[in-house]
C-alpha positions in Angstrom: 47.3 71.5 76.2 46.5 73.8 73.5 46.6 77.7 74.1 44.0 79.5 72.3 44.5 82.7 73.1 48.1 84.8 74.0 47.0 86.1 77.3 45.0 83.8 80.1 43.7 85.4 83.1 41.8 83.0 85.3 39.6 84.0 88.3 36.1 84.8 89.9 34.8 88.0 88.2 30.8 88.4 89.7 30.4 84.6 89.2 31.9 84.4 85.8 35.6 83.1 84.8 37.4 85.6 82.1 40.0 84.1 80.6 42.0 84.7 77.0 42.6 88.4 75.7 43.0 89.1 72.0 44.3 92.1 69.5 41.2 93.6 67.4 41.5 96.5 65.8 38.3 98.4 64.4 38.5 101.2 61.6 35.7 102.9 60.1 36.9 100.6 56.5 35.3 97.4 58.3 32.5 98.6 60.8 29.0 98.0 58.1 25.6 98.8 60.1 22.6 96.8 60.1 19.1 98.1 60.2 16.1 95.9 60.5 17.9 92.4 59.6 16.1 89.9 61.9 18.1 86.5 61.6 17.0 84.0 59.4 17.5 80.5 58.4 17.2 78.6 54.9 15.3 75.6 54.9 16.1 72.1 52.9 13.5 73.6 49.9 15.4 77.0 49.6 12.9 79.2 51.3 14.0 81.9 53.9 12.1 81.7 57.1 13.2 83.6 60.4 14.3 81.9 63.1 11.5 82.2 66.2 13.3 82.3 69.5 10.1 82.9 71.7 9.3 78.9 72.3 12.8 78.2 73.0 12.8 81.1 75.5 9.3 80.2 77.1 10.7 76.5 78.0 13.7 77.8 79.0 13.5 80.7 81.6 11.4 79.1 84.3 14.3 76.5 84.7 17.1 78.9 85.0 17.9 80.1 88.6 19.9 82.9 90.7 22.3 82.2 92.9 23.8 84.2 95.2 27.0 82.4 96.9 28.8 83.4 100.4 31.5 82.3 102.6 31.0 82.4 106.2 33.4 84.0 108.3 34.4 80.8 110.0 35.1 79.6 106.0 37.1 82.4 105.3 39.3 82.4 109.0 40.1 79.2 108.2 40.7 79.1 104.3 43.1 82.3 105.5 44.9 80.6 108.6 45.8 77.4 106.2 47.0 79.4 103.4 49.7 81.2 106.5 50.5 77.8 107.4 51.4 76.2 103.7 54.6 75.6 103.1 56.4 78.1 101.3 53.7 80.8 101.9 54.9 84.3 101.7 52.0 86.0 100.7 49.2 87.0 102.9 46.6 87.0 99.8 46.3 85.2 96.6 45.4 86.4 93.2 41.7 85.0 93.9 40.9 87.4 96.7 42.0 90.1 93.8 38.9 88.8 91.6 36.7 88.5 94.6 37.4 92.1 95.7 38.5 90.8 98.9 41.7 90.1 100.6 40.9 88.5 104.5 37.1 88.2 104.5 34.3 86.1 103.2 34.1 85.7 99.5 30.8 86.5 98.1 29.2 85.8 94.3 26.5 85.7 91.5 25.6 83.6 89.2 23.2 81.7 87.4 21.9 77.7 87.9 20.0 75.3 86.3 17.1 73.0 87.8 17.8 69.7 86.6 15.1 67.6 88.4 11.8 67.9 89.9 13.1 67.0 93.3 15.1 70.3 93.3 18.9 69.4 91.9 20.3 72.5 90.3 23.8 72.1 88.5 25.6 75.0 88.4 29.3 76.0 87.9 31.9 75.3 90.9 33.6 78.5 90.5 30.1 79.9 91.6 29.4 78.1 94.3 32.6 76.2 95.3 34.3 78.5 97.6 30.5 79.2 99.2 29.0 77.5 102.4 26.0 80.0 102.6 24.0 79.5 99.2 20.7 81.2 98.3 18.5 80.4 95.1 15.9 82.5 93.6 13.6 81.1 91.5 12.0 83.1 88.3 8.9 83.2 90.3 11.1 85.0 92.6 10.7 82.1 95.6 13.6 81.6 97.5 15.3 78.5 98.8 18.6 77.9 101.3 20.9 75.6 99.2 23.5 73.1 99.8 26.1 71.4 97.7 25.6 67.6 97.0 29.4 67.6 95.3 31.5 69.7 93.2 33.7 68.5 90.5 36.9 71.1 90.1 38.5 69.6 87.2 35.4 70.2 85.1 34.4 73.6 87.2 30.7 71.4 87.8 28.5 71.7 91.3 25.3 70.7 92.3 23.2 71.8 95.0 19.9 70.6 96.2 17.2 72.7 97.6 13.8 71.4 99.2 11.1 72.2 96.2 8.7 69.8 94.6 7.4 69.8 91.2 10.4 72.4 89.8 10.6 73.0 86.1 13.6 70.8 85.3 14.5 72.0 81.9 14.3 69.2 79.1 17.7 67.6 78.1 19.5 67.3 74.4 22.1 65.6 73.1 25.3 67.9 72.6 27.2 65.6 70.6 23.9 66.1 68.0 25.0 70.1 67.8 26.3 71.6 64.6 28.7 74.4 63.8 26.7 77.1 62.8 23.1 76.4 64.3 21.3 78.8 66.4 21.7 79.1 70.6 20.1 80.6 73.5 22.6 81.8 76.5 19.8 81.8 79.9 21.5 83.7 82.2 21.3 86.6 84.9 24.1 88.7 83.8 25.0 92.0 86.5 22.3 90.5 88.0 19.5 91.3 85.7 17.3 88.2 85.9 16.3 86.0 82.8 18.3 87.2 80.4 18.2 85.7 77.0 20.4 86.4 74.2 21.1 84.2 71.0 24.1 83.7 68.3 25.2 80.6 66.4 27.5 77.6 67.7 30.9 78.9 66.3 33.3 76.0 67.7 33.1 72.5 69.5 36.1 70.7 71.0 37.3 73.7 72.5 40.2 72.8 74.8 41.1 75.8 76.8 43.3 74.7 80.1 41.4 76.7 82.0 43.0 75.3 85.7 46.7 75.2 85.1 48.7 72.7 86.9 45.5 70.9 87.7 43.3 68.1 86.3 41.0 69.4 83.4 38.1 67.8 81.2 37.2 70.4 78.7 35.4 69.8 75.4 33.9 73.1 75.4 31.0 74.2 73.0 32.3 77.5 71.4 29.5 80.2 71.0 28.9 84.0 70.0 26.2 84.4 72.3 26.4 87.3 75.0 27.7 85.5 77.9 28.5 88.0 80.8 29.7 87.8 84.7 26.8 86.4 86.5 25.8 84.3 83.3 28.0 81.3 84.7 26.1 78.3 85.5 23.7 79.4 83.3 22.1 77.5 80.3 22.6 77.0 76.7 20.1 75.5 75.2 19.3 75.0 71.5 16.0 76.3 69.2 14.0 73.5 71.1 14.5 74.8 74.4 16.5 72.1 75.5 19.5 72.3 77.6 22.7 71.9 75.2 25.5 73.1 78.1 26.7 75.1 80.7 27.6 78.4 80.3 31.6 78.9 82.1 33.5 81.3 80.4 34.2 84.0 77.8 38.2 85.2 75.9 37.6 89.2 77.0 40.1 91.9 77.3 38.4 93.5 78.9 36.6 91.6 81.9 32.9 91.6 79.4 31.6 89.6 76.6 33.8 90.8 73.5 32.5 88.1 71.1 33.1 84.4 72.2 31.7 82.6 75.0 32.0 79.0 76.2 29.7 76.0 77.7 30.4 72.8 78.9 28.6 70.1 76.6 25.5 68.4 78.7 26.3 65.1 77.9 29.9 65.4 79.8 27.5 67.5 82.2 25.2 64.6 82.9 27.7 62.2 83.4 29.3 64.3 86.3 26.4 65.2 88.0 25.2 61.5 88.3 29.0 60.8 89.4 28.4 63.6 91.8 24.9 62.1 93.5 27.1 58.7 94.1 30.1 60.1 95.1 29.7 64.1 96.7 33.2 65.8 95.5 34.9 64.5 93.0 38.7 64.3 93.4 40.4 63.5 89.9 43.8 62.1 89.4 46.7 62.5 87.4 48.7 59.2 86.9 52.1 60.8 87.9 54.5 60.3 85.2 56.5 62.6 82.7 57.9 61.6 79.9 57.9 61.2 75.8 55.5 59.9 73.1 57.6 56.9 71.3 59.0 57.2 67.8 61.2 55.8 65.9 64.5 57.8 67.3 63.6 57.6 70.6 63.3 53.8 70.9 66.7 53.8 68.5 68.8 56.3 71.2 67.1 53.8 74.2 67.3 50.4 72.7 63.3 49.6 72.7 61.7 47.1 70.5 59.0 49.1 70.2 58.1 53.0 68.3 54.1 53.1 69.8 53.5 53.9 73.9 54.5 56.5 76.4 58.0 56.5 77.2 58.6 57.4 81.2 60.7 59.8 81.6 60.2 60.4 85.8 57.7 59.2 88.1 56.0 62.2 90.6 56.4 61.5 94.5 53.9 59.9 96.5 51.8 59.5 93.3 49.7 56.0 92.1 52.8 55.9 89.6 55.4 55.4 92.1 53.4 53.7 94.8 52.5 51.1 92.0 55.9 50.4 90.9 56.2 52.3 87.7 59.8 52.8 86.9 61.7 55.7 84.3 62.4 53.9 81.6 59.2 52.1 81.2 57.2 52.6 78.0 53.6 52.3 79.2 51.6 49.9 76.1 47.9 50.1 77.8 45.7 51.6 79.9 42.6 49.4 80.8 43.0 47.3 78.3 43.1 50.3 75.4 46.0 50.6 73.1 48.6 53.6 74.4 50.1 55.3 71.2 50.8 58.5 72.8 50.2 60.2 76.0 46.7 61.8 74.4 45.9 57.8 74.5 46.8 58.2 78.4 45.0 61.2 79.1 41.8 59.6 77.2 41.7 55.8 78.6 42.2 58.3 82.4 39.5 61.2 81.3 37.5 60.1 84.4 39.4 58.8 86.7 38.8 60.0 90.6 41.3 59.5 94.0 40.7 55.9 94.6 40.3 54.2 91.7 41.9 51.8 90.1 43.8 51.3 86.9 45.6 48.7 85.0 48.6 49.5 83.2 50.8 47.2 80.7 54.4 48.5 80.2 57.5 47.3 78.8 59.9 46.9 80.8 63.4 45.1 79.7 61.7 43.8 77.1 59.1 41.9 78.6 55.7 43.4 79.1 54.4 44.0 82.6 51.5 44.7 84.4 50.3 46.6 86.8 47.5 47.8 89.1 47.6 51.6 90.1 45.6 52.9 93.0 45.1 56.6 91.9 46.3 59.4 94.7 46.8 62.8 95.5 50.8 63.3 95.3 52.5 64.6 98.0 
């Protein structure tokens, strides 16, 4: 996956991942002030007219929750006793007990949430809440409700929790593939724990591809932003000029631990898809197929004597994964995935965005010339 920034460091800091770090250097030559410059926006007819924030803000805030997240001391005795007991395990800590400020006991975190029905589901991120069996939401009205988790989705860093209210303010829903580069944004948050914090800057970036979880499973199609986004802000909404919920607020590229200019959100129409998956199904376990290898081209099938310069050329197949339980071989050169096309491994990656432990997938290789198919149950690899 694509790097965007030099430097990634990944973990928990007050609810919020920090991730990226990049050089800036300020002189007095480039620093202009602005006095008194409200922001604006021009109209189809020429005419300047400022941009009113206070409607989006008034639907928004009463559907934005606190969260505070804790591990119980039977949690963290037994998250610590099976990390003595992996395999290869030297280390009596990890580096997320650095970012939690806390090597043997409980974890504990803030963050923000997001009611998304009247019935009292709140989506939220699972790096607030995942490592948490003891969860407490606050509402802006400042009522408090004991929450638990429906599911979590890791690959995506989604969770949704449930807690008993009736008639909640679920916040309205938009449509993020409708968002354009360059159009105003609200970031709904409670950042260092100051409740209901709005602040507002302009959609800089959509797409954003950020490999967030190395070594894991990742869907990201982040929507890149320049509104303050700060620890404790995670989980929080972004919603557009109409109040409606455009994404989840997950990250910011910081040098420094703080918003330092760009923030990220996962895109609600990705987020509505999971948290339905998540009602069904509780956690959702994703799945790589288990195969390494090369994108064809024309020298490759040349060197290997293939008929064909389009697929995924299999390279090795992981242990214990769908791949090899299936009968995939090195040396295949996988054609299709569910019945789509494979040009490339992107093809792969695309046809499998959603695929959970469990499933199953077709595949059509070519093996010795002859094309072959094959179901894959997907697994966790040994």
């Amino acid at each position: 996956m694509k790097q965007l920034f030099s430097l990634i460091l990944a973990g928990m800091v007050g609810g919020l991942v920090v991730f990226g770090a990049f050089k800036s250097t300020l002189t007095n030559n480039n620093i202009t002030q602005e006095v008194n410059q409200s922001p604006q926006a021009v109209f189809t007819n020429g005419t300047a007219m400022p941009v009113d924030f206070v409607s989006a803000s008034q639907i928004a805030t009463p559907s934005v929750v606190h969260i505070e997240a804790e591990e119980s001391e039977h949690l963290a005795n037994q998250r610590y006793s099976e990390r003595r007991r992996s395999p290869g395990s030297i280390f009596d800590f990890d580096l997320n007990d650095f970012f939690g400020g806390n090597f043997y006991g409980p974890k504990k975190g803030t963050g923000s949430g997001v009611i998304y029905s009247r019935d009292g589901y709140i989506v939220t991120n699972n790096h607030v809440v995942g490592f948490a069996d003891d969860i407490k939401v606050t509402l802006t009205n400042g009522k408090e409700y004991k929450a638990v988790k429906v599911g979590t989705d890791p690959s995506s860093d989604l969770a949704l929790l449930k807690i008993e209210g009736e008639n909640l303010p679920p916040m309205p829903i938009g449509n993020s593939q409708d968002v354009k580069i360059g159009e105003w944004v609200l970031a709904v948050g409670n950042p260092f724990n100051l409740n209901s914090t709005v602040t507002a800057g302009i959609v800089s970036a959509k797409g954003r591809d950020l490999d967030l979880i190395e070594g894991q499973k990742t869907i990201e199609e982040f929507i890149q932003t320049d509104a303050a986004v700060n620890p404790g802000n995670s989980g929080g909404a972004l919603v557009n000029t109409k109040g409606e919920l455009i994404g989840i607020n997950t990250a910011i590229a910081t040098p420094t631990g703080v918003y330092a200019g760009y923030s990220f959100a996962i895109p609600v129409d990705l987020v509505v898809k999971i948290v339905e998956d998540i009602k069904v199904n509780g956690n959702i376990d994703r799945a790589n197929l288990g195969i390494r290898g090369y994108d064809m081209d024309e020298e490759l099938a040349k060197q290997e004597n293939l008929n064909t310069t389009k697929g995924f050329y299999v390279v090795d197949v992981e242990d214990g994964s769908g791949a090899q339980f299936s009968g995939v071989l090195p040396g295949d050169v996988i054609v299709e995935v569910d019945g789509k096309d494979v040009i490339d491994i992107e093809d792969v990656k695309s046809a499998m965005k959603f695929s959970k432990v469990g499933d199953t997938i077709t595949l059509v290789v070519l093996r010795d010339g002859k094309k072959k198919t094959l179901p894959v149950k997907l697994r966790k690899s040994l």
